[in-house]
C-alpha positions in Angstrom: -1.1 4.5 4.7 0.8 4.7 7.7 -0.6 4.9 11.3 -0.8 8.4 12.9 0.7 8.3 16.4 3.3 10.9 15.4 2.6 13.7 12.8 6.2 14.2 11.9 8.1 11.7 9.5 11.8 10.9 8.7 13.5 13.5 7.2 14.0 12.7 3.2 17.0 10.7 2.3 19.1 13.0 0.4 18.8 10.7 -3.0 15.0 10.9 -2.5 15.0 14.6 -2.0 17.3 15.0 -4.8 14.2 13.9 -7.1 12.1 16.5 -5.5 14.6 19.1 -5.3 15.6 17.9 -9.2 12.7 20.0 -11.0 11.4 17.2 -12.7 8.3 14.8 -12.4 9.0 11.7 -10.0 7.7 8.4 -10.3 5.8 6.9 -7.8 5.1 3.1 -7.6 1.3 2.8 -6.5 -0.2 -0.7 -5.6 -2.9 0.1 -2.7 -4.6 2.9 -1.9 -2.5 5.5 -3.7 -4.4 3.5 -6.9 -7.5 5.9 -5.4 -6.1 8.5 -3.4 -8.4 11.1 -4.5 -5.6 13.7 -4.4 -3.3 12.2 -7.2 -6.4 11.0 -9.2 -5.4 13.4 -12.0 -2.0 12.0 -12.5 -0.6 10.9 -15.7 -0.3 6.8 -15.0 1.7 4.0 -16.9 0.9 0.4 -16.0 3.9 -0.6 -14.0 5.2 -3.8 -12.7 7.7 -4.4 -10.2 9.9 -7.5 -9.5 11.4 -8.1 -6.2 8.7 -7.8 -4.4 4.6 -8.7 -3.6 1.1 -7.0 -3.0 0.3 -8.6 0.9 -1.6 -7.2 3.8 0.9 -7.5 6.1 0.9 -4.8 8.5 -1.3 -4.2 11.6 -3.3 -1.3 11.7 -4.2 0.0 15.0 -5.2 3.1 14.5 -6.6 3.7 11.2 -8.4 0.8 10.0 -8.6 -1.0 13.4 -8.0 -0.3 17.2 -5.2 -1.8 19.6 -8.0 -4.3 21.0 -9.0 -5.1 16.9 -6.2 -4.6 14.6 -7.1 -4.6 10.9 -4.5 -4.9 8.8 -2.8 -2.9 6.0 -1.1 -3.7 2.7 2.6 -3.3 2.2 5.4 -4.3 -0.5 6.3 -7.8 1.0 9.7 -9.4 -0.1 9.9 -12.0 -3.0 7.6 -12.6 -6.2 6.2 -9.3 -8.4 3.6 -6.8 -8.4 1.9 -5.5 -11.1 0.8 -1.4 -10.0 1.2 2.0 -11.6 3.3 4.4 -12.0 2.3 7.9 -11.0 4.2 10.7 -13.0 4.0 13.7 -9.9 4.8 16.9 -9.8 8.0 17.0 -7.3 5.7 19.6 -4.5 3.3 16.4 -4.6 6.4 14.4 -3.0 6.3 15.9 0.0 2.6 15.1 0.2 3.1 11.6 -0.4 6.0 10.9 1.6 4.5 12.4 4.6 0.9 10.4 3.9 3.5 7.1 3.9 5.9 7.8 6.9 4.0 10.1 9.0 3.5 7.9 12.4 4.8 4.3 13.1 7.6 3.9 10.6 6.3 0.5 8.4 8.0 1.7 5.5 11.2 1.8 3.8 11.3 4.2 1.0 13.3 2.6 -2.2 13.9 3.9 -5.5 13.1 1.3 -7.5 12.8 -0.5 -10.9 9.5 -0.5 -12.1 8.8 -2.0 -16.3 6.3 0.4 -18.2 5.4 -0.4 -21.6 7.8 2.7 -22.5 10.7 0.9 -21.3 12.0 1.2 -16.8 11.5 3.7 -15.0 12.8 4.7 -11.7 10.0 4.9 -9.4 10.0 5.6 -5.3 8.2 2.8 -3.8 7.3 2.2 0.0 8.0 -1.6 0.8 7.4 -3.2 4.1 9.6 -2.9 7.2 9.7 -6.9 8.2 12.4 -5.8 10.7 9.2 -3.3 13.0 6.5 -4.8 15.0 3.6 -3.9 13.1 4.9 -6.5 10.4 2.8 -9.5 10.7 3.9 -11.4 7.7 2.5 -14.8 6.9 -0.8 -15.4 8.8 -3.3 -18.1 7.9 -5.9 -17.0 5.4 -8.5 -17.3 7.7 -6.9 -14.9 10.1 -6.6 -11.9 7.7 -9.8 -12.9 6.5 -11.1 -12.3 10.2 -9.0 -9.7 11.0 -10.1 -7.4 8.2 -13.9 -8.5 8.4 -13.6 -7.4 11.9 -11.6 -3.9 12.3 -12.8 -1.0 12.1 -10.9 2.5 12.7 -10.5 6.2 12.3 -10.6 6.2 9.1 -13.2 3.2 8.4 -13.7 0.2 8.3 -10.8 -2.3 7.2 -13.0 -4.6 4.9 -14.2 -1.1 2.4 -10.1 -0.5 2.5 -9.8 -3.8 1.2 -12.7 -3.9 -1.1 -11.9 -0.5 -2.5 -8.7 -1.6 -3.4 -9.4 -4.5 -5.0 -12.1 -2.9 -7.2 -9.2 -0.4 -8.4 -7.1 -3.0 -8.9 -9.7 -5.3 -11.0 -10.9 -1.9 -12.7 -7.2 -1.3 -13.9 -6.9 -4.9 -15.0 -4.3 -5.8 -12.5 -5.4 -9.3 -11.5 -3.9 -10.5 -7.9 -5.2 -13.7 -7.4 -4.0 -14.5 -3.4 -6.4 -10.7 -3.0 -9.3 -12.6 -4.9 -9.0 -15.7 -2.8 -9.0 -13.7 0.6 -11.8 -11.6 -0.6 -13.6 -14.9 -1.2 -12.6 -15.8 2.3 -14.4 -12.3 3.4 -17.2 -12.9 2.0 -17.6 -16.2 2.5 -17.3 -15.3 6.6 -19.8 -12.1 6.2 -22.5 -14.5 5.2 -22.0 -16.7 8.2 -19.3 -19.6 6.6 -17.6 -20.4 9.7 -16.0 -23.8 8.5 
């Protein structure tokens, strides 16, 4: 989710609104919190990967799971690797919902139709991947950092760490294992109970 400093976001590229404007379902890749958005919890889902790019928190929140004086960070479709997801089947006035719950505020995210493999065969699905090119990209900090950062933040919306363990637990409970999120929860809770090495 996107930070809230503006309420209005990008108009729709004309491809994307072509989906919604189409009359059919869209697809939506989901790899974070639209896993447990409680708004889309009764849409039909197919277990989904996408290639191209990763799971990574790589974007600074400053608003709603941190402050500017303690940003928490946020996840975001990285560049490189493969993420395994879902793929929400929505119908098209649900668009409009999502796409202003992910570019509403700071622009973080480029919207993409993209490739996604179901066990039916690839679908088209629209998936909001990282911006490395805006400010609130951090990619590649330390382990320990994130670790810190997201122990540490706490926003609008809550605190960063029950963001991260949330999603993790809907990604475990989907069997969608992501090992680098397993070895910074570690490091989380290896710093909550007072590890400092």
């Amino acid at each position: 989710m996107t930070e809230s400093h503006s309420p209005l976001a990008p108009p729709m590229p004309s491809e994307i609104a072509a989906l919604r404007d189409g009359g059919k379902p869209v697809w939506i890749f989901a790899y974070g919190s639209l896993l447990w958005d409680a708004r889309l919890r009764d849409a039909p889902t197919e277990a989904a990967l996408l290639r191209g790019y990763h799971r990574s928190f790589c974007l600074y929140s400053y608003d709603y799971r941190g402050t500017p004086a303690r940003p928490g960070l946020t996840l975001g479709l990285d560049r490189g690797g493969s993420c395994r997801g879902a793929a929400l089947r929505l119908p098209t006035d649900a668009l409009d919902r999502v796409w202003h719950r992910e570019m509403s505020g700071r622009l973080v995210y480029a919207a993409r139709l993209l490739l996604v493999y179901t066990a039916k065969g690839a679908r088209q699905a629209l998936a909001f991947t990282a911006l490395r090119s805006c400010a609130d990209y951090v990619g590649r900090l330390p382990l320990d950092q994130k670790a810190r950062m997201i122990l540490g933040a706490v926003g609008r919306h809550g605190a960063c760490r029950d963001y991260f363990e949330n999603t993790l637990r809907h990604l475990e409970q989907l069997g969608f294992a992501d090992a680098p999120l397993r070895r910074l929860a570690e490091r989380v809770q290896a710093l909550a109970a007072g590890d400092r090495v």
